[in-house]
Structures are given as structure tokens and as C-alpha cells.
N, C-alpha and C positions, 0 to 999 in steps of 0.2 A: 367258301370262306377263304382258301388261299388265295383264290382268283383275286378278291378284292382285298386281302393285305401285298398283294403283289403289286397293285395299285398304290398303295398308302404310301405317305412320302419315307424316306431311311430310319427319318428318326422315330417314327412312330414303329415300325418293323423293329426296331432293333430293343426298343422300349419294351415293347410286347414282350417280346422272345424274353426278354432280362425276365420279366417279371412271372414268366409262367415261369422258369425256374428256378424262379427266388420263393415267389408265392407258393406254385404249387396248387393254382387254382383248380378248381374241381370242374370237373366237364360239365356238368350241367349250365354253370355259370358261365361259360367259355359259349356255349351253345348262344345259351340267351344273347351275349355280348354282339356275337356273329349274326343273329337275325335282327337282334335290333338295328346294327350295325350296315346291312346288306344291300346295295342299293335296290330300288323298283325296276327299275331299267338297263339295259347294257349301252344306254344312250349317256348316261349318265355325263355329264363332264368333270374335268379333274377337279375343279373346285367343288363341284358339290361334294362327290367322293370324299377328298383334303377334310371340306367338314365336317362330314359323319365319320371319320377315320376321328376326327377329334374328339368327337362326342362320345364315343364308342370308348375312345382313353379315356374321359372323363366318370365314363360311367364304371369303367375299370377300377379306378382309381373310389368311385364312392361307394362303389359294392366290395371293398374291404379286402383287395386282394394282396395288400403287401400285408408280411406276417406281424401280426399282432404284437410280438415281442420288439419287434423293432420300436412301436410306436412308441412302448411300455418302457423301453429301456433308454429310447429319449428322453421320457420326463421324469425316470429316476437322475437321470445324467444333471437336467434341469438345476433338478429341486437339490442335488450334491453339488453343484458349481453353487448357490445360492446361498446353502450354509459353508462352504468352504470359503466364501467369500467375505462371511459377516466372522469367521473365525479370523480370518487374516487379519480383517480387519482389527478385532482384538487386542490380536496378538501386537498387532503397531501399536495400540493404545495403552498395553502395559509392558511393552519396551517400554517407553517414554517414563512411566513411572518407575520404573525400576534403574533406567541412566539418572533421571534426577534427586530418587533415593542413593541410588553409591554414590553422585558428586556430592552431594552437600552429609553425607554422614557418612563415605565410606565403605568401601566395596566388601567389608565381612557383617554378615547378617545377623552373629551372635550380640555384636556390639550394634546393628544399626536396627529399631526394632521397624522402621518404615521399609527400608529395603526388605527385610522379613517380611512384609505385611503384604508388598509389592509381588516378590516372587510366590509368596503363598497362594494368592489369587491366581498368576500365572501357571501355576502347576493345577489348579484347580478345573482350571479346563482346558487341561496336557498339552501347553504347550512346551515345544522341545527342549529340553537341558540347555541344547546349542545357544537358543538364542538366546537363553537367561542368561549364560554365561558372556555372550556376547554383548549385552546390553551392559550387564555390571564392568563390564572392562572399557566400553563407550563412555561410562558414569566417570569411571577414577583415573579414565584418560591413556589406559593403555592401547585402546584402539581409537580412531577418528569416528566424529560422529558426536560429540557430547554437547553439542551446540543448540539444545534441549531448552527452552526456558516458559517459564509460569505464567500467565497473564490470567488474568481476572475482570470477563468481561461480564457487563450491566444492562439493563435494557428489562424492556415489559414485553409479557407476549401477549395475545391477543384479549381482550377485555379486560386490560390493567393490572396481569397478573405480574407481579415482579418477579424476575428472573436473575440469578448470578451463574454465570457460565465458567467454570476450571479449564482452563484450557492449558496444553502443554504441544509449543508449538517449534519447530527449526525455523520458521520463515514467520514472520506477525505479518509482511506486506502481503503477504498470501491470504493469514487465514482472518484478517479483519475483513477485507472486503467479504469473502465468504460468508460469515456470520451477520456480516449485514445485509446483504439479498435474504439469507434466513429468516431472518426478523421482518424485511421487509413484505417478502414473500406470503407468508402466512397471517399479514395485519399485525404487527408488532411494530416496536421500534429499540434500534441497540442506543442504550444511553451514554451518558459520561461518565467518567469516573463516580465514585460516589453517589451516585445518583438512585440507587437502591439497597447497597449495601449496609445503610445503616439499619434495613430493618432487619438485618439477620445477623444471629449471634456465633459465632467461629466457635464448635463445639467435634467432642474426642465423641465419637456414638458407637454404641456396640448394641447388637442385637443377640440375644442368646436364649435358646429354649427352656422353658418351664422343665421341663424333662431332666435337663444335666443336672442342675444343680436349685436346693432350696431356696427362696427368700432369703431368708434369715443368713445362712451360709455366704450366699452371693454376696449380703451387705455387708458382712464379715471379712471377702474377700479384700473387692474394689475399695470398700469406707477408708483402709488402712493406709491407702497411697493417694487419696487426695478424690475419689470419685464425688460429683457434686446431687446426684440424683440417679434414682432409680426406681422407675415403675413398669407396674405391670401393663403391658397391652396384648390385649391375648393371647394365644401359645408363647409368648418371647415376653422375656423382662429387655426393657431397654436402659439402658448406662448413661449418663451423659457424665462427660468428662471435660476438663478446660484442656484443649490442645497440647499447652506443655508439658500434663499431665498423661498423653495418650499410650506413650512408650513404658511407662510405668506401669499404667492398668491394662494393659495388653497381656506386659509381662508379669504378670501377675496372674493373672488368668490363663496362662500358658504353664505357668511355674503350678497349678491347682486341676490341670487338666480336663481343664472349663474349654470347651469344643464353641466360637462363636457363628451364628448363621452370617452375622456384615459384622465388620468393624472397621469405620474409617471417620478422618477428620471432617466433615461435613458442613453445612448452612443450615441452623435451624431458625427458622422464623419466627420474631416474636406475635405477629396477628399473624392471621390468616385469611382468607375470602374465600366466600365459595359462588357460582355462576349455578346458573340452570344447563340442562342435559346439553342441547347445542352449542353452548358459550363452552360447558366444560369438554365436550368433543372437540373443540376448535383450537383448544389453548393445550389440552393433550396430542393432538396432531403435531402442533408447533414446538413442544417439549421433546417428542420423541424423535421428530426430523434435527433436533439439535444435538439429542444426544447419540447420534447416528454419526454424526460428523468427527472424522477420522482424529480432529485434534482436539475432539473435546472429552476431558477426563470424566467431568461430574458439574450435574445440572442441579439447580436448589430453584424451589418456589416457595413462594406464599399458599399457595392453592389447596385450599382442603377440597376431597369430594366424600361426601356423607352416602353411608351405606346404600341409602334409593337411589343415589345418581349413580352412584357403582351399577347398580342391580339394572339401572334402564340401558346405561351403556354398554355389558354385555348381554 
């Protein structure tokens, strides 16, 4: 067996060597390696040798001799760059709401209840003090940066489902074209101005569990400051509120120690549609690819899917 790694070109020698004492391979398997490896003759020529020397690393290599933990601790490493990546991402997407919460109402949170609402979310899946503080000082202009603005893009995604896209962007020449390869990409198309927004009504929504607080009590709360509806949809009562009303019934509900699962300004649709199981996989692909994208706050559809197309789709 030396004879014929004395043969083998350096890097394959030197490969070996690393690996028996990385591995730690077991003699038997070192054996096997070696006879498989061996040549028939001392005739043998260097190329042929060259490629059993390879095959022999090959076979090294598929009989599992580097240690197990390494492999293992690569695809934790993987799957942590992955979520630290859709976290970051986040994190850039409520900056944004919390610089154009402090510009337009002000960088203290007792008086601003969107900046409130903004940081709340951000704290909720910990991101760091630093950058809240940083963002709110980007908003009221004590640091650079607050060059943040709102666009409200339109368009249908795949089988006519109407789409309004929030977007909160530093650059619009950037992130239009963007959103229209999105649209385009998935069978869509991005529209004009206007051109689906009328079917959706600009509403204050809160969702809140059956749990915190009764019916009766809950309409006792929100009724007082202006709420326009409230039903039940399973575990959660849902709130509907007219927008300029939303900072009222927040703080209201904040002031009663009413704990909400969402609350924010939203699109709700006055119809709805619904697709079959493929249409609605296709038109879900193209919602979630949009609401992936770094400048987009909050996506609204028309799209209802009824509990069996749930139930096929997972």
C-alpha cells in the first residue's frame, strides 16, 4: 500500500494523509481502500495508477470518511445564514416604517401612535434598540437617510387577481422596474395608477383573540371612538376602523389592556374571487415572491381561498 501511494501524484498523498487524521478512518476501511485501490501489475503505467489513485479518493470520500459533524455543522450554518438573512431583511423593511412614522408625526411615540405601532412590531421580533433609535432619528432628520417615500403600486397577478402593493422605497427608479419583471415573471401584469384600487376600501384592522377580552366589552371599548364594525372570525374578533380613526382605537385598546394578534392600516376588498387549486398555487407563488421584496411593506388582494383549497394546498 505505501508502494503505491508513493506512486500517487502530491496532491493526492497529502489529501490522504489530511484526511486519515481528520477522519480518523478505521483500518478496516483503509484496508478495503488499499486493495481496491492496488494495482494487478508492477507494469502498471503512471496513468493508469494516476486513475485508480483517483478512484480510490473517490471512494474515500463516498465511504464517509470526513467526520460527520462537519457535514452537520455545515447545514446548520446553511439554514442560520438563511434565517439571518430573511431577518435582515425585516429588519430594512421596518426601518423604513418607523423613518416615515417619525417624519410625518414625529419622533416621540407617546404622541405618534403609527411610530408606536412601527417600533412595536420591530421589537417583536428583537430587533436591536440601536437601529430603532437610528431609524427614528433618520425619520425627524437628526441623521441622513430619511429620503424614505410611499408609493402605492397596482397591477393583477396571475388569473386576474387584483393586487395593491405598499411599497416604501429610497430609489422608485430602482424598485419599479423591479416589481414589474415580478409581475411579469410570474404571469401578471403591474397597472396604472388607479386601475384596481377602486375595488379596495382603506381600512384601520385589528385582529384580537376571543380569549383577552368579551364581545360585549370589546364593542364597549372600540364603539366609543368611532370603530365601524366588528365580527367574529374564529379564535379573533376582527375591528374594522376608518384610518383616521386607527390611532384612537389602538389607543384605546392599549389604554384597556387589550393585547392585539395585527393591527394595521390595510386594503380590504369589497368582492372577492376565488381560482381552483392550480390557479390559486400560482397566484400564491406570485403574492409571496412580492411580498419578499426588500421594498415592499404590505400586499392586499381580492383572492379568497375556501377551507378545501387550503386543505389541497397543504
Amino acid at each position: 500500500f505505501t508502494t503505491l501511494l508513493d506512486h500517487c501524484p502530491q496532491w493526492f498523498q497529502i489529501a490522504f494523509r489530511f484526511l486519515l487524521v481528520v477522519g480518523k478512518a478505521r483500518k478496516e476501511q483503509l484496508r478495503i481502500i488499499a486493495l481496491q485501490s492496488r494495482p494487478s501489475s508492477s507494469t502498471k503505467s503512471f496513468s493508469t495508477i494516476n486513475r485508480q489513485s483517483i478512484e480510490a479518493f473517490r471512494l474515500f470520500i463516498k465511504k464517509g470518511f470526513f467526520v460527520a459533524g462537519h457535514s452537520h455543522w455545515a447545514g446548520i450554518k446553511h439554514k442560520k445564514a438563511v434565517v439571518d438573512a430573511k431577518r435582515g431583511k425585516l429588519w430594512t423593511k421596518l426601518s423604513k416604517a418607523i423613518i416615515v412614522a417619525a417624519r410625518l408625526g414625529g419622533g416621540d411615540p407617546a404622541a405618534n401612535a403609527r411610530l408606536r405601532t412601527a417600533i412595536a412590531d420591530a421589537k417583536a421580533v428583537s430587533m436591536p434598540k440601536d437601529n430603532i433609535e437610528r431609524a427614528i432619528k433618520r425619520g425627524t432628520g437628526e441623521l441622513d437617510g430619511a429620503n424614505v417615500e410611499e408609493i402605492l403600486y397596482e397591477g393583477y397577478a396571475p388569473h386576474g387577481v387584483a393586487v395593491l402593493c405598499e411599497v416604501m422605497t429610497d430609489n422608485r427608479n430602482r424598485t419599479a422596474p423591479e416589481l414589474r419583471k415580478l409581475f411579469e415573471n410570474h404571469g401578471g401584469n403591474l397597472g396604472a395608477t388607479g386601475c384596481v384600487s377602486y375595488l379596495f376600501d382603506r381600512r384601520g384592522l385589528f385582529l384580537i383573540p376571543t380569549s383577552a377580552v368579551s364581545e360585549e366589552k370589546l364593542f364597549e371599548i372600540v364603539g366609543e371612538v368611532g370603530a365601524e364594525d366588528i365580527k367574529l372570525a374564529g379564535a379573533q374578533y376582527e375591528v374594522l376602523t376608518p384610518p383616521e380613526l386607527f390611532s384612537a382605537v389602538a389607543d384605546a385598546l392599549e389604554s384597556a389592556g387589550i393585547t392585539c394578534d395585527s393591527k394595521q392600516v390595510t386594503r380590504i376588498p369589497q368582492n372577492t374571487v376565488e381560482l381552483d387549486v392550480e390557479q390559486t398555487r400560482a397566484a400564491l407563488a406570485f403574492l409571496e415572491a412580492l411580498d419578499d421584496h426588500d421594498d415592499v411593506q404590505n400586499v392586499s388582494s381580492n383572492l379568497n381561498i375556501p377551507d378545501e383549497i387550503m386543505a389541497n394546498l397543504s
